[in-house]
C-alpha positions in Angstrom: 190.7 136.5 87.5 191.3 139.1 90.3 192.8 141.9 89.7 196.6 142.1 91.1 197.0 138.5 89.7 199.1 137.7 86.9 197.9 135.7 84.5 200.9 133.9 82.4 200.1 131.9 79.0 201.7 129.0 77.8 203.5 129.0 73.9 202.2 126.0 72.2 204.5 123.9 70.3 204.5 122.9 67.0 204.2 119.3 66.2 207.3 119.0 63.3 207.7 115.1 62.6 209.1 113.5 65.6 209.7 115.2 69.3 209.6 114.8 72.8 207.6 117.4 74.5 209.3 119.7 76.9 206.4 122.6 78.4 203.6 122.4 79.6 201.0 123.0 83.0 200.8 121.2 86.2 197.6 121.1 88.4 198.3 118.4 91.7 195.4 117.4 94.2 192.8 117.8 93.3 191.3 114.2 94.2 192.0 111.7 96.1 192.6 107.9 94.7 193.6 104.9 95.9 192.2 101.4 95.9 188.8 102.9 96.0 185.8 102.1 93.3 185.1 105.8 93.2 187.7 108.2 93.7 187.1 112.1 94.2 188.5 114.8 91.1 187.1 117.9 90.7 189.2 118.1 87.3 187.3 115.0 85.9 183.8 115.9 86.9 184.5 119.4 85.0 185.6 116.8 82.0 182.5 114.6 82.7 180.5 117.6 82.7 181.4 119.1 79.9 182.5 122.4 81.3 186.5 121.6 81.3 188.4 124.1 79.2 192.1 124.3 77.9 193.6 126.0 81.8 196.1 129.1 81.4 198.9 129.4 84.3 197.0 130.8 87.4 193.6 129.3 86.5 192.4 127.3 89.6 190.5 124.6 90.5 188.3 123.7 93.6 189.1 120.9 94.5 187.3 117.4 95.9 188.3 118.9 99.5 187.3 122.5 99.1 190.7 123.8 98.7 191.7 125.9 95.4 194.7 124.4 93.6 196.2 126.1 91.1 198.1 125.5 87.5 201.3 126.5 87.0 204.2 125.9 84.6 206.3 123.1 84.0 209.6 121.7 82.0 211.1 118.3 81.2 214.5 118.1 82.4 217.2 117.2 80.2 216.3 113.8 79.4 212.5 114.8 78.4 210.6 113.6 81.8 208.7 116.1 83.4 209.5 115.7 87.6 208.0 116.4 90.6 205.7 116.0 93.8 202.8 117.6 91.8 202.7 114.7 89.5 202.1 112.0 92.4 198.7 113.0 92.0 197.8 115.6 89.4 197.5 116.9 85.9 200.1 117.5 82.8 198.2 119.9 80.0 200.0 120.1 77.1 199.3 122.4 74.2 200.7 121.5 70.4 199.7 123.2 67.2 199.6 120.9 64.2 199.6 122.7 61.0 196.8 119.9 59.4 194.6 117.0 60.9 196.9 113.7 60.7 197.5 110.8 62.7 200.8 110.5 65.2 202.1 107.9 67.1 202.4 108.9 71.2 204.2 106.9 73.5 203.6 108.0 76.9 205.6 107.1 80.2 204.4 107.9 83.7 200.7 109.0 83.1 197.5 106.3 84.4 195.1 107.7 81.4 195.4 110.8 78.8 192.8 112.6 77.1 193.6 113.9 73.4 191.4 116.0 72.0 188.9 114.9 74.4 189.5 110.9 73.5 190.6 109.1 76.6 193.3 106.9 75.8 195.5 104.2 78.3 198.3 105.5 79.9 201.6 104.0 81.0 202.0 104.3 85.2 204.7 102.0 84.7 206.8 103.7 83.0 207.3 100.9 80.4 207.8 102.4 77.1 206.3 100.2 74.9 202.6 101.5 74.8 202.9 102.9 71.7 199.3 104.7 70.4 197.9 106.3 67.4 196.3 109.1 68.1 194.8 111.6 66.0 195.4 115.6 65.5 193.2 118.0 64.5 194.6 121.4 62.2 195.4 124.1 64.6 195.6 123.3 68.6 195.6 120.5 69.7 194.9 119.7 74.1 196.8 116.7 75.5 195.7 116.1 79.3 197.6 113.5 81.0 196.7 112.1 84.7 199.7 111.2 86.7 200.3 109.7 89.4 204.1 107.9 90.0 205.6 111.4 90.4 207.0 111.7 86.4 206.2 112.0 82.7 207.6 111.7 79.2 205.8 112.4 76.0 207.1 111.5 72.7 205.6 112.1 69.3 206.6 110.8 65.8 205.0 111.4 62.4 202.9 107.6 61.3 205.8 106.0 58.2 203.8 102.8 57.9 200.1 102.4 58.3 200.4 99.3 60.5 204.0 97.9 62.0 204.9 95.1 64.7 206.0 96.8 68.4 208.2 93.9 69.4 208.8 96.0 72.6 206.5 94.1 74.9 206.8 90.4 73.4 205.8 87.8 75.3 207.8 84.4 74.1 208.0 80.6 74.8 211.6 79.0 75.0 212.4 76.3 72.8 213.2 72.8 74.4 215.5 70.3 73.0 213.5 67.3 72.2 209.8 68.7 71.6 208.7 69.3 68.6 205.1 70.8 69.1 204.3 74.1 67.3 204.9 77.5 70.2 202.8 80.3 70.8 204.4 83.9 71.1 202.0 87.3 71.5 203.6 90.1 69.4 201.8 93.5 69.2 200.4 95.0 66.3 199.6 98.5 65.7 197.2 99.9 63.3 197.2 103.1 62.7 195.5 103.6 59.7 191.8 104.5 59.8 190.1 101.5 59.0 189.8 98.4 60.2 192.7 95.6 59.5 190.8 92.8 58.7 192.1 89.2 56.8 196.0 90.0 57.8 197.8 86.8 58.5 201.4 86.7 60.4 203.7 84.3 59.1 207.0 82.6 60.6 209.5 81.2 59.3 212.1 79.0 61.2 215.8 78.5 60.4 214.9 75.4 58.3 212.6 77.8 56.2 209.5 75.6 57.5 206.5 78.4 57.1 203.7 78.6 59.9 200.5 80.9 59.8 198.4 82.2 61.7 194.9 84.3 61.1 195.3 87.5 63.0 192.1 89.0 64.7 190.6 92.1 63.6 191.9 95.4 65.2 190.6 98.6 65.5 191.5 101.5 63.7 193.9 103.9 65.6 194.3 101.1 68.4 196.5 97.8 69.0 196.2 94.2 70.0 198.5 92.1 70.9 197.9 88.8 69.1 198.7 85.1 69.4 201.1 83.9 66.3 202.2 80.6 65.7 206.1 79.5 65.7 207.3 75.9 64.5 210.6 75.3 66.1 213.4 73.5 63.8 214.5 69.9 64.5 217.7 69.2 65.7 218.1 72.9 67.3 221.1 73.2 70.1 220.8 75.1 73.2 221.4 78.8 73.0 219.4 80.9 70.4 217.3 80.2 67.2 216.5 83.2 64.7 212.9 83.3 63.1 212.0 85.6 60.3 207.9 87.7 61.7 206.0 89.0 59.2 202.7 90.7 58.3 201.1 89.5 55.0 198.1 91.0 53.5 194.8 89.5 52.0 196.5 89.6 48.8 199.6 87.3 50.4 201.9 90.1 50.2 204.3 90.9 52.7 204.1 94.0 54.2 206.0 94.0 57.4 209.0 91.6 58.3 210.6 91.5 61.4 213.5 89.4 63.1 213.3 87.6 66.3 215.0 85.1 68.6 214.3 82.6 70.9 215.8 81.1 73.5 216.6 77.4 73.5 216.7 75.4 76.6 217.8 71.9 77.5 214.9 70.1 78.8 216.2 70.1 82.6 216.8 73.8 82.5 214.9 76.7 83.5 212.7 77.6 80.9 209.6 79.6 79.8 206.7 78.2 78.5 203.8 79.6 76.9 199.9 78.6 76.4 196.5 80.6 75.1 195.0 81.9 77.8 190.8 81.1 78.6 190.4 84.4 79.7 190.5 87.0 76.5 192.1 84.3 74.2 195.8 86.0 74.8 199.4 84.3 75.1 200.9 83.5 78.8 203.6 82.4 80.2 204.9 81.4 83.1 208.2 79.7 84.0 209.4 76.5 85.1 212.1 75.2 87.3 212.6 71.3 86.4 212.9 68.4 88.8 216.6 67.0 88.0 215.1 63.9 88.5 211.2 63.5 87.6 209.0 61.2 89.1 205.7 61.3 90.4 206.5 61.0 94.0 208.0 64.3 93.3 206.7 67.8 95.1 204.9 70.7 92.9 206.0 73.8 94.3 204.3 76.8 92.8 205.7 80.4 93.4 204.3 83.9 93.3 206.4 86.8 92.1 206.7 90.1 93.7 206.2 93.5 91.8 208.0 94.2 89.2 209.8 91.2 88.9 208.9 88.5 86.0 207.7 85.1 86.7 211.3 84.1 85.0 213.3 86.2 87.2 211.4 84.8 90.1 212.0 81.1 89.1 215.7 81.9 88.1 215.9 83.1 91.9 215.7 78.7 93.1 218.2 76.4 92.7 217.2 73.2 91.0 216.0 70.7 92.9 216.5 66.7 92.5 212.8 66.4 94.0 210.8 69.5 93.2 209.5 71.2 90.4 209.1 74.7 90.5 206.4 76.7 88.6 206.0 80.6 88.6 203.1 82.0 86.8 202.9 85.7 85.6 200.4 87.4 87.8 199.8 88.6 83.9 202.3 91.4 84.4 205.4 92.3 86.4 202.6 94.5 88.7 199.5 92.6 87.5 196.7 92.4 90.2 198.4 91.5 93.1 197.8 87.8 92.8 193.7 88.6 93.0 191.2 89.3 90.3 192.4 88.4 87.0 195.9 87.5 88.7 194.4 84.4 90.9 192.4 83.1 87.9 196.0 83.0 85.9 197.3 81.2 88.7 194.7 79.0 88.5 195.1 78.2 84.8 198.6 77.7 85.4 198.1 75.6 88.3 195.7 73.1 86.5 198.4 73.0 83.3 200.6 72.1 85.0 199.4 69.8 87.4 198.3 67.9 84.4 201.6 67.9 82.7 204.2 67.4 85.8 204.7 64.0 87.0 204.2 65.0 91.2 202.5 63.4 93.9 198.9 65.1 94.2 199.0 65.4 98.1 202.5 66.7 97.3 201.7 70.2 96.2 203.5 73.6 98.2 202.7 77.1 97.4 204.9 80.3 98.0 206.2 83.5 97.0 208.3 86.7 98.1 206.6 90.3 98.6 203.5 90.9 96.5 203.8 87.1 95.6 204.0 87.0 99.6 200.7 88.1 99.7 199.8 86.0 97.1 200.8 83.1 99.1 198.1 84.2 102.1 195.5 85.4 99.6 195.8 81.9 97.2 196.3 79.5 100.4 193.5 80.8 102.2 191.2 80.9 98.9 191.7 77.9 98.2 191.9 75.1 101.8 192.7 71.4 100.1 194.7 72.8 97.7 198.5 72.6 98.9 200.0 70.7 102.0 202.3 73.6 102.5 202.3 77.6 102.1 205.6 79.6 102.6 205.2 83.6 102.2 208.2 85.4 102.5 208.1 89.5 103.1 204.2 88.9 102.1 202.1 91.8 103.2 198.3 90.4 104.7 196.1 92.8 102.5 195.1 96.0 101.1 193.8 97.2 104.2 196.9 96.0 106.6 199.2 97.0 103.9 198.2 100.4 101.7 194.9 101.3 103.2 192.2 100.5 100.6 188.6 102.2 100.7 186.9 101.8 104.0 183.2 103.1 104.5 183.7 106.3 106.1 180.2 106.8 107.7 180.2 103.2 109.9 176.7 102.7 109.1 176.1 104.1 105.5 174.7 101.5 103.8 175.9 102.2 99.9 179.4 102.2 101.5 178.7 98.9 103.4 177.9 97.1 100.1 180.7 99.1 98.4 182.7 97.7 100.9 181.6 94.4 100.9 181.7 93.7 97.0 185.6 93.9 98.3 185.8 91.0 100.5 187.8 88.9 98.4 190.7 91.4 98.4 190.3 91.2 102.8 192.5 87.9 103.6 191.8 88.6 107.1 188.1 87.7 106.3 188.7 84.3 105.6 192.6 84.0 107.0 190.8 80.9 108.9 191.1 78.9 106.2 194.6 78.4 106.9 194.0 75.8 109.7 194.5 73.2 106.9 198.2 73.0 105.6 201.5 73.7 107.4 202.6 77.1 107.2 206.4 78.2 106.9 206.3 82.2 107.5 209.7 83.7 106.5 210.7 87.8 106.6 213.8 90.2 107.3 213.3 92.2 110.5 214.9 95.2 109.1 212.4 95.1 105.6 211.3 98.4 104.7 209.2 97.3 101.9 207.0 95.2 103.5 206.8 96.0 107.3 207.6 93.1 109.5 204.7 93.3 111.3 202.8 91.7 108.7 204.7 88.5 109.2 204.1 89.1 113.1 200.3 89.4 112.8 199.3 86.5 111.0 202.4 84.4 113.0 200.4 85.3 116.5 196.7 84.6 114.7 197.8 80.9 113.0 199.2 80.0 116.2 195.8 80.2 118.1 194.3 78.3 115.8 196.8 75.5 114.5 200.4 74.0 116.0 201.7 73.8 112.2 203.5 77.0 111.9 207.2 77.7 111.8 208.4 81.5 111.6 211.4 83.0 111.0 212.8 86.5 111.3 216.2 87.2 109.4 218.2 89.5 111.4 219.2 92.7 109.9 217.9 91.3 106.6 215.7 93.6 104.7 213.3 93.2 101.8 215.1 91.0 99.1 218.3 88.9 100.9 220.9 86.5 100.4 223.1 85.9 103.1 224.8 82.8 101.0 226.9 81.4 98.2 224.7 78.3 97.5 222.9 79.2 94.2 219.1 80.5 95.3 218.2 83.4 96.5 217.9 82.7 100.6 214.7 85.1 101.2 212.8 82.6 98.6 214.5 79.8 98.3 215.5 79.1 102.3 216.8 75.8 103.0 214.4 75.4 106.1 211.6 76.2 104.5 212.0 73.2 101.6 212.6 70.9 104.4 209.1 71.5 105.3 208.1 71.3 101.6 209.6 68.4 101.6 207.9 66.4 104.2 204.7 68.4 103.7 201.6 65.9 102.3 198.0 66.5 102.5 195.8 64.3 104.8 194.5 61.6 102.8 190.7 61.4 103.5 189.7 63.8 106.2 186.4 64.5 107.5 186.9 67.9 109.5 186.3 70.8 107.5 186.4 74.5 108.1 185.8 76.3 105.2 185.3 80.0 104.6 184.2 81.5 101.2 183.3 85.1 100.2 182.0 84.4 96.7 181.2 80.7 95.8 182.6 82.5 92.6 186.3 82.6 93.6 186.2 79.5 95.5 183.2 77.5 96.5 184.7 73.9 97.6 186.9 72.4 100.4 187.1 68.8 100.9 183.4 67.2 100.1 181.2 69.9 100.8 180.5 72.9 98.0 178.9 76.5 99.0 176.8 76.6 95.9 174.5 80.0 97.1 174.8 82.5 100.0 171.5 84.1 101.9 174.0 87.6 102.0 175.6 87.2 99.2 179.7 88.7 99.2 179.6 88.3 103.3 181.5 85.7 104.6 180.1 82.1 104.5 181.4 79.4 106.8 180.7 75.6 107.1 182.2 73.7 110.3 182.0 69.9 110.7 184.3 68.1 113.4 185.0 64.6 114.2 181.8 62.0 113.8 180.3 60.9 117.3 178.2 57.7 117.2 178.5 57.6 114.0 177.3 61.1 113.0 178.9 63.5 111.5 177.6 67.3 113.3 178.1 70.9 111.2 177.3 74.2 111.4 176.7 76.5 108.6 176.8 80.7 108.5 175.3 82.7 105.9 174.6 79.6 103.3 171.6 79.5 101.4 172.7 76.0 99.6 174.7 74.1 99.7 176.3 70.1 98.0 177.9 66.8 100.2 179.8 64.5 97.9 178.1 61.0 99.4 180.8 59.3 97.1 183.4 60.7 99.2 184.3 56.8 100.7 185.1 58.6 104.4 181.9 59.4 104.2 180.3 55.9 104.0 177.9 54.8 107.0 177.9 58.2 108.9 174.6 60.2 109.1 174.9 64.1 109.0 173.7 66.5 110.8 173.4 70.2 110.1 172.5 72.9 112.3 171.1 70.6 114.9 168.9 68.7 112.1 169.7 64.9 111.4 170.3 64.7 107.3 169.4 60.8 106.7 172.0 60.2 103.8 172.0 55.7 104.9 168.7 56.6 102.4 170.8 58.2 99.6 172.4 56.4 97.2 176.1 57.6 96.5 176.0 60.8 95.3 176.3 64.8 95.8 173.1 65.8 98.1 171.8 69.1 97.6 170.4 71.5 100.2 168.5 74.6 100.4 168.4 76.4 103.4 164.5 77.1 103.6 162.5 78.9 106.9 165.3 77.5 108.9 165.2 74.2 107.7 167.7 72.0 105.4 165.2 70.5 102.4 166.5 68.3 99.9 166.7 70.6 96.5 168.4 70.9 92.9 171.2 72.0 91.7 170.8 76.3 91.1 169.2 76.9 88.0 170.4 78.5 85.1 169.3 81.9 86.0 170.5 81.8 89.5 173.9 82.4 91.1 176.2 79.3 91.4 179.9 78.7 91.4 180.2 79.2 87.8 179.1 83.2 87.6 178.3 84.4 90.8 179.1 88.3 90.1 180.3 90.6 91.2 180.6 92.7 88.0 184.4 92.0 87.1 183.5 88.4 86.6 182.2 89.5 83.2 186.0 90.5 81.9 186.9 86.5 81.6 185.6 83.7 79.2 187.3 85.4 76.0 185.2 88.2 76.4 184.4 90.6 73.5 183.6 94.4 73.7 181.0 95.4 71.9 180.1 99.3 71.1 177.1 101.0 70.3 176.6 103.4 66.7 173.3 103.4 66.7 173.6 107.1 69.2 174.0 110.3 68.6 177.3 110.8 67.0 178.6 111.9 70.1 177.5 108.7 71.9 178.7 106.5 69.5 182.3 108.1 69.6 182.2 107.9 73.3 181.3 104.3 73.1 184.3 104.0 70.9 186.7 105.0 72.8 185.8 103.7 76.1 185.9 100.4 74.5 189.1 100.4 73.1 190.2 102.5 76.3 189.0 99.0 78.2 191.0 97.3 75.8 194.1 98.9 75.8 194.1 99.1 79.6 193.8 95.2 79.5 196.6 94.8 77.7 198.8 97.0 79.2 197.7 96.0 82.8 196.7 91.9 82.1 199.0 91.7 78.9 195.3 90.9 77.2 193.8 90.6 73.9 190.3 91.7 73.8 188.4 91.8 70.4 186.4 95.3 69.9 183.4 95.5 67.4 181.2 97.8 66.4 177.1 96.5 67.3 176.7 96.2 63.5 179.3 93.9 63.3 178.0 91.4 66.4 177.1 87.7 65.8 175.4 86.2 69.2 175.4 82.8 67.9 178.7 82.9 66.8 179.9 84.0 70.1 178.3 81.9 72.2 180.7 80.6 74.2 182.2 84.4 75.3 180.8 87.1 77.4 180.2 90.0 76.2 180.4 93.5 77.3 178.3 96.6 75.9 178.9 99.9 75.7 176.3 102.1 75.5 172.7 101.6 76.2 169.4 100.0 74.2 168.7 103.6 72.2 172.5 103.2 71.5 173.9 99.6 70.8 171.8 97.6 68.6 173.4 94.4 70.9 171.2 94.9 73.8 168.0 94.2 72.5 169.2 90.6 71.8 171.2 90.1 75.0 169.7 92.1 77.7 166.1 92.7 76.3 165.1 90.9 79.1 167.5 92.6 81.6 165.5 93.8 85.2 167.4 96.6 84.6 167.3 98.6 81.4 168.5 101.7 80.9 167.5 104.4 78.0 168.2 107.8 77.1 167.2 110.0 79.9 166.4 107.6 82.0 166.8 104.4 84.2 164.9 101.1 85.3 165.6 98.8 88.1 162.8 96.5 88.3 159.9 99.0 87.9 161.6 102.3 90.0 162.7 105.0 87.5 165.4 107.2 87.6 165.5 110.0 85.0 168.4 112.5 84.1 171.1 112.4 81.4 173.7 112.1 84.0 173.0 108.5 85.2 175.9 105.9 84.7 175.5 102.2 85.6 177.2 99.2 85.7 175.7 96.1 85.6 176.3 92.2 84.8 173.4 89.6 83.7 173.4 85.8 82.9 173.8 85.3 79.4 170.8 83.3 78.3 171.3 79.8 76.8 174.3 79.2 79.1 175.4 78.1 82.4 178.4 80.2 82.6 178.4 83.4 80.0 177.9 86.9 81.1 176.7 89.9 80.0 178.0 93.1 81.4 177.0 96.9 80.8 179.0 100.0 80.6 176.2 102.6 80.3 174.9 105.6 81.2 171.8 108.0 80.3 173.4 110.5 78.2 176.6 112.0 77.2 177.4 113.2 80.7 176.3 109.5 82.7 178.7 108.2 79.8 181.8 109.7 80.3 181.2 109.4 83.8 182.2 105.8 83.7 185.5 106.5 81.4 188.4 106.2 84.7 186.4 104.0 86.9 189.6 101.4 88.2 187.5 97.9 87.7 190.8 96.5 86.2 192.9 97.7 89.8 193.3 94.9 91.9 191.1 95.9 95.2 188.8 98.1 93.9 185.2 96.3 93.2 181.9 96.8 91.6 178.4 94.9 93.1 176.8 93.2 90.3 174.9 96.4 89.6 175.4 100.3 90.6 174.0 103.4 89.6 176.1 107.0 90.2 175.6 110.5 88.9 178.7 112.7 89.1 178.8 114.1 92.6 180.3 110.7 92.9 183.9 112.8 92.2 183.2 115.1 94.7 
């Protein structure tokens, strides 16, 4: 330091059983984030590096920008939460002497990551309070670094009584309905914090009839959680209100060695109720809620409903009055926040969607689709992802996209080419890209003019676009009305459930039969069919794709294709009996064909009949980019077969991965060590490593045959080498012997490419990943 500057340290405290931590440093800006795959920190390339050291007040940092920021002292208020602008985007160091090594529990509030001891562990932006970690102290000082970003922080310690213990904080639970008897699933979290693996543990519950169920519990980690699917039997002849149900852990031995208490509700079959289901994606328990039609039938309407943030799916359908005619559905979004309705939010949508459309009596071209704020956007995003899917949308206070609305990552150079493809891996997050979509149902648009959340010139935008392009929009601006409203008595909320607006949901069907389509798809992946035709490739692939086909003249039926390498016509389609096609200005002769799905490959500008994609190739069922690996009950797998300081990297970004899934998608994600890794057993699952092929004994079987391979020092994309230990890279690859599996890569070339990849936001809604990059740390500058 300069001389005339006054360097002040920072007393550590003494970890003594149980406290919430008061002192500590605060660095702010020193990055920039946002919904961008690679934000700038100066801090976390010094981390990444290898270089960072435990800051004293004064130190400084340069930062992204250029500009020096500086550390400086801070105190929790009263109530324990550190406060201020600083921590909107910055850095909480905490020091903490320990008198031995020994294993805490830390629940965190406020912070998006923290490091301790150098392990990264999930934070809580939140501000939750049930992310509950054990984390491990070493004798002497101990360095907590916590990221921040929602403007305040609380750190609580307390001493580990029990090795492993049920945090019923963050449940997620079915109601009970009069009448059914069918065994329930509820997700309960489970904490180990012992230091081996808990392995062979059952949970057991036990009604208020004392009718025993069990269920096998799924490994966790040690020093981690999982939240884990148990079965509950519900007792016959149960009355609405409440039913008590005795939770506990039993060992391999069959002893108990944690019991809990819990209730659930119980519901009358026409009421409002939760219901939950095992989820496709990591094998987790979902919910979502359900509004009953007083009267079921299957002429009835399917209305399905997108929440805003922070609001639960059953807050959201509590907001609707019952209808005699309707049945109302709200899924989960996965969290309160989720992923904005996209990512691993539109896939539980679509779960939900296909549950229940197989389980509610409703007329199929009867099916509406809405939702307030976030869910608003939702309502866009879903309805234009998916043309043929409802006869009506309705978004109320819905913003269009990330770019309209919070002003995701946009190439800054115009013509830089890595930017570009950065930029285009996001086009499913850009509604505007294929807002044309929205030809097909009718459209009820509904906002306050005085919202302050969501600006009304959201509404405005997409009111004065649709109405270019289609006569079946209504709008609606409620005067003085601002976000959330109710202007009413009658039960429902008016800003979602407006009378005007289920008039049209009312009357709303789907055509029955139509032969125009207009169809716009940025990944077959996401959404590859409208009507009879199916995108099946692209020639750009993640650029906007577009098949047009109007009214038949003289019996032929004309289209036009963009950016579509092949492509599928369902012949069996009975609309399309006796009409020709032709494509691009070339007659298809399909009076030859014999009622079935022709296939087409575009080939040196000419339609040729062809095959379905192979197995190795791109198709609807994994297309990329590389968040399609984190579905199909994937597993993470880490490699020990590194040094040791690989292998514990590998460690902990996995079950960082894991943790973050939970705490963002309310997941369940199995982590294993490479020794402990069956391919034939898990077949039917992707699989993501960590590590590389001198690392994790996995990839040899799984990606031996990988164009890219990546190896300590260096780095191979189909025969062009890149050497340095600071290379990190992500890729995805078809896992072989299936049509669907994938295998995706975390890895880097050494220790530094490694922790390179630890913050990268792939589970943020908005920020995407082509199906392979390859960054060295300048990245954060």
């Amino acid at each position: 330091m300069r001389s005339g500057v006054c360097i002040l340290f920072l007393a550590l405290s003494s970890f003594s059983g149980a406290q919430v931590l008061t002192s500590g440093l605060v660095i702010s800006n020193v990055g920039k984030g946002g919904r961008t795959p690679f934000p700038t920190d100066a801090l976390q390339r010094q981390i990444v590096m290898g270089t960072w050291k435990a800051p004293k007040a004064g130190d400084s940092v340069k930062a992204a920008d250029g500009k020096k920021q500086t550390w400086a002292t801070i105190h929790a208020n009263k109530d324990g939460w550190f406060e201020g602008e600083a921590l909107s985007n910055g850095y909480v160091y905490i020091p903490l002497q320990s008198p031995g090594a020994k294993t805490v529990l830390m629940t965190a509030q406020g912070d998006s990551s923290a490091y301790v001891n150098g392990a990264i562990r999930a934070g809580d932006p939140y501000q939750y309070g049930y992310l509950t970690q054990p984390v491990q102290l070493q004798a002497g000082r101990n360095d907590l670094l916590f990221t921040c970003g929602r403007g305040r922080l609380r750190v609580e310690l307390k001493d580990v009584t029990q090795p492993y213990f049920l945090n019923l904080a963050d449940l997620t639970t079915p109601d009970i309905i009069v009448g059914e008897k069918q065994d329930l699933w509820l997700g309960a979290v489970v904490v180990n914090s012992s230091g081996s693996e808990l392995q062979g543990y059952r949970a057991r519950t036990r009604n208020s009839a004392r009718r025993v169920t069990e269920t096998d519990l799924p490994a966790i980690p040690s020093s981690s959680l999982r939240k884990v699917p148990i079965r509950v039997s519900p007792p016959s002849g149960v009355a609405p209100g409440s039913s008590v149900f005795d939770l506990e852990i039993v060992n391999p031995a069959g002893e108990i060695v944690r019991s809990k208490e819990i209730s659930l509700r119980v519901r009358k079959p026409n009421e409002t109720h939760k219901r939950t289901f095992i989820s496709a994606i990591d094998g987790s328990v979902q919910y979502y809620a359900v509004v009953p039609a007083q009267k079921p039938s299957p002429k009835n309407v399917l209305v399905m409903t997108a929440h805003g943030a922070s609001v639960e799916a059953l807050g959201q359908a509590e907001a609707y009055s019952a209808k005699d005619w309707a049945t109302i559905v709200a899924p989960t979004n996965r969290r309160p926040f989720g992923f904005d309705w996209e990512d691993w939010g539109r896939l539980d949508f679509n779960e939900v969607f296909a549950k229940v459309k197989r389980e509610v009596p409703h007329d199929l071209s009867r099916v509406m689709l809405t939702g307030h704020s976030m869910g608003g956007h939702g309502t866009w995003s879903l309805g234009s992802t998916f043309p043929g899917q409802f006869a009506a949308i309705g978004p109320s206070a819905g913003w269009i996209s990330f770019w309209t609305y919070t002003g995701a990552f946009e190439p800054k150079k115009g013509e830089d080419p890595m930017e570009l493809l950065l930029r285009r891996a996001q086009n499913s997050s850009d509604t505007t890209t294929f807002r044309s979509n929205l030809v097909q149902p009718s459209i009820y648009i509904l906002h306050g003019d005085k919202d302050d959340n969501v600006p009304v010139t959201e509404a405005r935008a997409m009111r004065d676009y649709l109405s270019k392009i289609t006569e079946r929009v209504q709008y609606h601006e409620e005067p003085g009305a601002g976000h959330w409203w109710d202007n009413s008595p009658a039960p429902g909320a008016d800003c979602v459930d407006w009378a005007p607006m289920f008039d049209l949901f009312k009357s709303a069907t789907l055509p029955s039969n139509p032969l125009e389509v207009d169809f716009t798809t940025v990944n077959p992946g996401n959404s590859s069919a409208n009507r009879w035709i199916e995108v099946l490739q692209q020639q750009s692939w993640l650029a906007p794709s577009r098949v047009r086909f109007g009214s038949p003249v003289g019996g032929v039926l004309s289209g036009k294709t963009e950016n579509v390498a092949l492509m599928s016509v369902d012949l069996t389609q009975p609309q399309l009996a006796g009409l020709s096609l032709s494509l691009d200005g070339q007659g298809i002769p399909t009076k030859l064909m014999k009622p079935a799905k022709l296939v087409l490959r575009r080939a040196n500008s000419k339609w040729v009949l062809a095959a379905p994609p192979k197995e190795s190739e791109k198709s609807p069922l994994r297309s990329g980019p590389f968040k399609q690996a984190f579905q199909r009950n994937m597993t993470f797998v880490y490699g020990t077969t590194g040094t040791l300081e690989e292998n514990t990297w590998a460690r902990n970004k996995a079950r960082y991965d894991a943790e973050s899934f939970y705490y963002r998608g309310n997941g369940s994600v199995e982590v294993v060590p490479d020794s402990d890794f069956k391919a034939k057993a898990t077949k039917s699952r992707n699989v993501i490593l960590y590590g590389n092929a001198d690392t994790n004994r996995a990839w040899k079987t799984l990606l031996s045959d990988s164009p890219i391979q990546v190896r300590r020092g260096a780095l191979g994309v189909s025969g062009r080498l890149y050497a340095g230990p600071d290379l990190a890279c992500l890729f995805l690859r078809p896992r072989k012997g299936t049509t669907d599996g994938l295998v995706g890569a975390v890895s880097g070339t050494g220790i530094v490419g490694m922790r390179l990849n630890d913050r990268l936001p792939y589970f943020l809604a908005g920020c995407e990943y082509p199906d392979w990059v390859v960054f060295r740390p300048d990245v954060l500058l």
